[in-house]
MARVEXLO-422057 format. One record per residue (C-alpha): z, x, y. Coordinates in steps of 0.1 Angstrom, whole numbers, plus 5000, padded with zeros to 4 digits. Each point is the difference from the previous one (the first is absolute). Layout:
N
ZXY ...
END
This chain:
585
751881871845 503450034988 502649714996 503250015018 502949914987 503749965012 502550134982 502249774981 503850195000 502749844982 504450075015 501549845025 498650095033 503049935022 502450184974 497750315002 500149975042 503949924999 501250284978 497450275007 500249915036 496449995010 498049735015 498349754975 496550215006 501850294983 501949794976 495949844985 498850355003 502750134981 500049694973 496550064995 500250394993 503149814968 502650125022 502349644989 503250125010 502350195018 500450324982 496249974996 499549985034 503250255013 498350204973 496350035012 500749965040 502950264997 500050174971 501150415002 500150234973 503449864997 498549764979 497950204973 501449894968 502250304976 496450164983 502150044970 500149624991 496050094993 499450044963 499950384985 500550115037 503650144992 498450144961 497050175026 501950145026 501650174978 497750164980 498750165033 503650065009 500150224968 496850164999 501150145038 503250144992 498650164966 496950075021 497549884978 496449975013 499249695017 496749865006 499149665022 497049854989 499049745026 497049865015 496850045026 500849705016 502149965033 503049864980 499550284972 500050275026 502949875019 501749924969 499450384989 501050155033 503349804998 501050124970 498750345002 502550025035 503049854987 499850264964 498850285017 503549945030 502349994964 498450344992 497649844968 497250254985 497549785007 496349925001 497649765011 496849844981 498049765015 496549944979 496850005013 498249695007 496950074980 500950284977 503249844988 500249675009 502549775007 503550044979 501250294979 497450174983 500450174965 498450335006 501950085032 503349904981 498750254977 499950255026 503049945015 502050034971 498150354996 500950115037 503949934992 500549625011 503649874983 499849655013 497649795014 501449735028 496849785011 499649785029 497749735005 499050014971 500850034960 500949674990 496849974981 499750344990 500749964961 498550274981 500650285030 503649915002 500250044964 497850334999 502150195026 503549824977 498350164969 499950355019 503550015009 499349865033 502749755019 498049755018 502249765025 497549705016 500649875033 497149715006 499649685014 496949874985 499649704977 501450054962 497549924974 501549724975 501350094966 501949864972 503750205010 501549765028 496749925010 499150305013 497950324985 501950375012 498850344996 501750224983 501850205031 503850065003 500949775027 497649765016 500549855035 498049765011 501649655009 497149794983 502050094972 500249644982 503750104994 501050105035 503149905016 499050145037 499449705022 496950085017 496950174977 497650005035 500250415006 497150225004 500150344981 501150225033 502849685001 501050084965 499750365009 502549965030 502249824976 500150254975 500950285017 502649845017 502049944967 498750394993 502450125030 503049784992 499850154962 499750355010 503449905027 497450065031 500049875032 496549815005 499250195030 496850014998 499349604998 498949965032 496750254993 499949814965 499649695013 497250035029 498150114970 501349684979 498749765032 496750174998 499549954960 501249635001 498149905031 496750194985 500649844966 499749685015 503249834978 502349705017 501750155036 503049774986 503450054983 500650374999 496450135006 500549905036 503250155008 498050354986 497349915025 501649875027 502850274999 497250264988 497549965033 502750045024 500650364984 496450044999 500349965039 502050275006 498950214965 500650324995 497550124973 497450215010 497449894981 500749625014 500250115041 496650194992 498449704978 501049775037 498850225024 496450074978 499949575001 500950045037 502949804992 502050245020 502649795026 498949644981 502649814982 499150014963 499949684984 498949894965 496150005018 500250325009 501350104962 497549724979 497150095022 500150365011 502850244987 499849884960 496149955001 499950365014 502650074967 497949834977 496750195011 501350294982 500549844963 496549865007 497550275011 501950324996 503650054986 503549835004 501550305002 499050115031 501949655012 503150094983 499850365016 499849865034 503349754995 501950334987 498850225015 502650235030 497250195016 498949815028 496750205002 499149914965 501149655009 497449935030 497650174978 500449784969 500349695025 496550095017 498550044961 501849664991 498049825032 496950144995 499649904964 501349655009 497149975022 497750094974 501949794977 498749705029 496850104998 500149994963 500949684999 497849885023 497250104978 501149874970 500749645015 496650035012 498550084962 502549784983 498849645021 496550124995 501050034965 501749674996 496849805022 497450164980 501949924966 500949635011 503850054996 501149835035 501149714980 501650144973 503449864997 501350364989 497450285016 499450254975 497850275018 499350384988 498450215022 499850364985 499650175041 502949905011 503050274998 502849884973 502550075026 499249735024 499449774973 503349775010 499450035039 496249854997 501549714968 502249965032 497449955025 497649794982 502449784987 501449925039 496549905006 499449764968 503549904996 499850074964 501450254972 498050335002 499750294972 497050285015 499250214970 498950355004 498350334984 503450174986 500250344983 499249894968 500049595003 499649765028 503649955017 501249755027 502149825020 500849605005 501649825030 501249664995 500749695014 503449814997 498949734980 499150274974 501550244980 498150234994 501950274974 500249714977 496349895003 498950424994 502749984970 498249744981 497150204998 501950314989 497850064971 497250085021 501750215024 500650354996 503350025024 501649805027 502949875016 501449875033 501549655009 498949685010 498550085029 498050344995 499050204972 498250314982 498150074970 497150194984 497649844976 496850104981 496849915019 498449724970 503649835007 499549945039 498049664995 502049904972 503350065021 498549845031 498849624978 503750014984 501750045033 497949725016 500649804965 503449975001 501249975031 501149725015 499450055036 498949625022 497849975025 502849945026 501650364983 496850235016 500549825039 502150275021 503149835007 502350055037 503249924997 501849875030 504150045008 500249705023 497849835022 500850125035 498349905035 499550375016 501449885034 503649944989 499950334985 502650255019 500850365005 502949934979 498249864973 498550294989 502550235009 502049814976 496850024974 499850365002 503450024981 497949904967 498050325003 499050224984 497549754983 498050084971 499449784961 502849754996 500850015044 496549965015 500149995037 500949665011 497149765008 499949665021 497949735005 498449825031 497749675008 497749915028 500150335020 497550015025 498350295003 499750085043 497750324989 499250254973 498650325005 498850304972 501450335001 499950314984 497050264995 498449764976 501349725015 501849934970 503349825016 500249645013 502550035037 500749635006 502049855031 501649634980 501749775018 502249644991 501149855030 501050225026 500450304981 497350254994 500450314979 497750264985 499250014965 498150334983 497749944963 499650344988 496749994984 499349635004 496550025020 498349914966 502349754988 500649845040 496449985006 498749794967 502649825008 499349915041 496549994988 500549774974 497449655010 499550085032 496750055016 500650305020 500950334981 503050215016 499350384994 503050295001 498750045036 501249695014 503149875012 500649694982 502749725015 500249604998 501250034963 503349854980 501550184969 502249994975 501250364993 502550174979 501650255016 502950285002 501750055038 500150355014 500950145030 497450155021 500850335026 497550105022 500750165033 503949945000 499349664994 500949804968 498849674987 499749824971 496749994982 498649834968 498850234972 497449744982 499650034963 497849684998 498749745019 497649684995 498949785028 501149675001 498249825032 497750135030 500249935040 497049795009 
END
């Protein structure tokens, strides 16, 4: 059962409501997301593009554009090595757009998942320099890549990095570089940017903004830049605060009205066709569909369909990208299966870091099932699996633990890895796994109370004072995503008048909840399991999903929606938790 929790913001509430003119809900809602002050909150509630800071105040960005700048006028060969990821492909498709508009010779490169691996990879340097490549420009990636870096230097090679990940620590200013030409990435220990929180399609966006005003360009084509940006930064789950949401605020309502092929066909294959996209629609349907390439076949064919013109080629590549994210489901759903069978058989539920390798399950949805498993056990996850040559995986983490720095402490058992504090990869030999798994488990200093799932609530709230207003007023924090999670309130006492199960599998609880004289209707998407233990909890008689249950009081935790059906619109609870707190009778 998880612990709830309301959230303790610091500011002045009244200042906030005064000079950000919103009502005091707004103002708590805004002082708990650290918006403490005016330009803070003018910032994040009416922020425009007006308000992206000059990219050139980024360290090396002035030194990197500029290489580019030269290598397109003396039309040098240009390669982007980027990643299979949704933020690597989005990342690559920005950059490959905004060179290809200022007339660059330029390629692409994006490795394969299991042949290549994560990252720059010698050999293909190797054969990029042998096919002509001048100068490497990365993205999402090659602020770890050391010895490639310095291979492709060492062949002549120009290498400009534009990454956002975590910089390993070294003895120079704290920080360890590779050897490239000009390194952005505003992790950078020496950084005078004020916000580091971009994803790599962010950075991406960036860059090639300070590309156009170096070559004298209009930026013309920002607008099809930074759909692509929104998509990157929402799939690459970073803070929607600061700059990253203006990009996906600003980005989604291009997306609305997009104009890139391969996008309308991606919506209309999702039968997204005439819904508003929202950051949902983008974390839950159009990246995973993106990500399915990098995982069972090739990126590529995802960077094809966001640059693609031929609108043919562009419903064809969307049907692919559909189909092999259903697959990709029904991967996963295997491999959940295995890997908890794995973990009850080899007594590992209680394992305060779970350490499981299971050699059937596909490396590439290694970090979706560490994902799953570690929802369910509210825990740090690594799942292990049968690589190429050694086992490879993937860790999810919890906040309370960081998990780059617990995998970096056992660096001399590990092959490769890297990450941040909240996920991970690495490969390690086989006779290591156990080894890995006891130091892990060792050293960390996880509690008891660190492994409960935790709720946290905005501000207690009784639903019946809750008005249309309200949440129209709430809906101007959207898009919400890490760092802005959807607002959520807090309720005593409600008596529940009736509560019905819906769905094929009767998976959803629809309740009728009343206080006083108001009654409203509440929907728990798949709560039957957790509603009935709970109803069912010391009584004598045992509700079932087929009956209608009534005469009971809850607290909940709750977000306020608006309902339409039939022309009609009313407010309705979403439930995110409940727990009963006394019974009619």
């Amino acid at each position: 059962m998880a612990r709830w929790f309301i959230r303790g913001a610091s500011g002045s509430l009244s200042e906030i409501a005064q000079n950000a003119k919103v009502s005091p809900l707004i103002a708590r809602l805004l002082l708990n997301r650290g918006v403490d002050n005016k330009e803070k909150a003018e910032m994040f509630l009416y922020g425009g593009m007006g308000q992206l800071r000059d990219p050139f105040i980024m360290k090396d960005m002035k030194k990197g554009a500029g290489i580019i700048r030269d290598a397109i006028i003396e039309k040098k060969r240009i390669v982007i090595y980027g990643d299979y990821d949704a933020d690597g492909v989005t990342s690559t498709a920005i950059l490959k757009k905004a060179l290809e508009r200022l007339g660059a010779n330029v390629s692409c490169w994006i490795p394969h998942r299991e042949e290549e691996g994560y990252g720059m990879n010698p050999e293909r340097v190797r054969i990029l320099r042998d096919e002509g490549a001048e100068v490497i420009l990365t993205c999402d990636n090659g602020i770890s890549a050391f010895d490639e870096i310095g291979l492709a230097r060492s062949l002549g090679m120009q290498v400009v990095v534009t990454d956002h990940h975590d910089i390993p620590s070294g003895e120079q200013d704290g920080m360890l570089l590779p050897p490239a030409d000009a390194i952005i990435n505003p992790h950078r220990r020496d950084e005078d940017y004020p916000f580091s929180g971009f994803s790599g399609a962010g950075i991406a966006y960036k860059f090639s903004g300070a590309l156009f005003t170096l070559m004298g360009a209009s930026f013309d084509i920002g607008d099809e830049l930074l759909e692509l940006a929104a998509i990157g930064t929402i799939c690459d789950v970073v803070d929607l605060s600061d700059e990253n949401r203006i990009i996906a605020r600003e980005g989604l309502n291009i997306l609305n009205r997009t104009r890139n092929k391969g996008l309308q066909a991606l919506i209309k294959a999702s039968d997204l066709e005439g819904k508003t996209i929202g950051a949902y629609h983008i974390g839950f349907i159009i990246g995973p569909c993106i990500n399915a390439t990098g995982r069972l076949e090739s990126a590529r064919l995802a960077l094809e369909l966001l640059t693609t013109e031929s609108m043919s080629r562009a419903f064809e590549l969307a049907v692919n990208l559909v189909e092999l994210n259903t697959r990709r489901q029904e991967l996963t759903t295997e491999a959940l299966e295995s890997v908890l069978r794995k973990i009850g058989e080899e007594g590992h539920e209680g394992s305060r870091v779970i350490v499981v390798y299971d050699r059937s399950v596909h490396e590439s949805i290694a970090g979706i099932v560490a994902g799953r498993v570690k929802e369910m056990f509210s825990r740090p996850v690594i799942v292990l699996t049968g690589g190429k040559e050694n086992p490879k995986g993937s860790g999810r983490s919890i906040e309370e633990f960081n998990m780059i720095e617990a995998i970096r402490e056992c660096d001399d058992i590990l092959l490769k890895y890297g990450g941040h504090p909240m996920a991970c990869g690495l490969s390690i030999e086989e006779r290591n796994i156990e080894d890995f798994r006891q130091r892990l488990n060792r050293t960390c200093s996880l509690k008891p109370e660190d492994l409960v799932p935790k709720i946290s609530i905005d501000v207690p709230l009784r639903f019946d004072t809750v008005t249309m207003k309200d949440i129209a007023d709430i809906s101007a924090l959207e898009p919400y995503g890490k760092g802005n999670p959807s607002p959520v309130f807090g309720d005593k006492g409600v008596e529940v008048v009736s509560s019905r199960f819906i769905g094929r599998e009767k998976n959803h609880v629809k309740l009728s909840l009343r206080r006083g004289n108001s009654i409203t209707d509440g929907i728990w998407f798949n709560g039957t399991e957790r509603y009935l233990s709970m109803v069912n909890d010391g009584k004598g008689t045992s509700y079932t999903a087929d009956d209608t249950i009534r005469d009971v009081f809850l607290d909940l935790v709750y977000y306020p929606d608006i309902n339409e059906y039939n022309g009609n619109r009313n407010i309705q609870l979403n439930v995110k938790d409940a727990r009963v707190s006394g019974r009619n009778g």
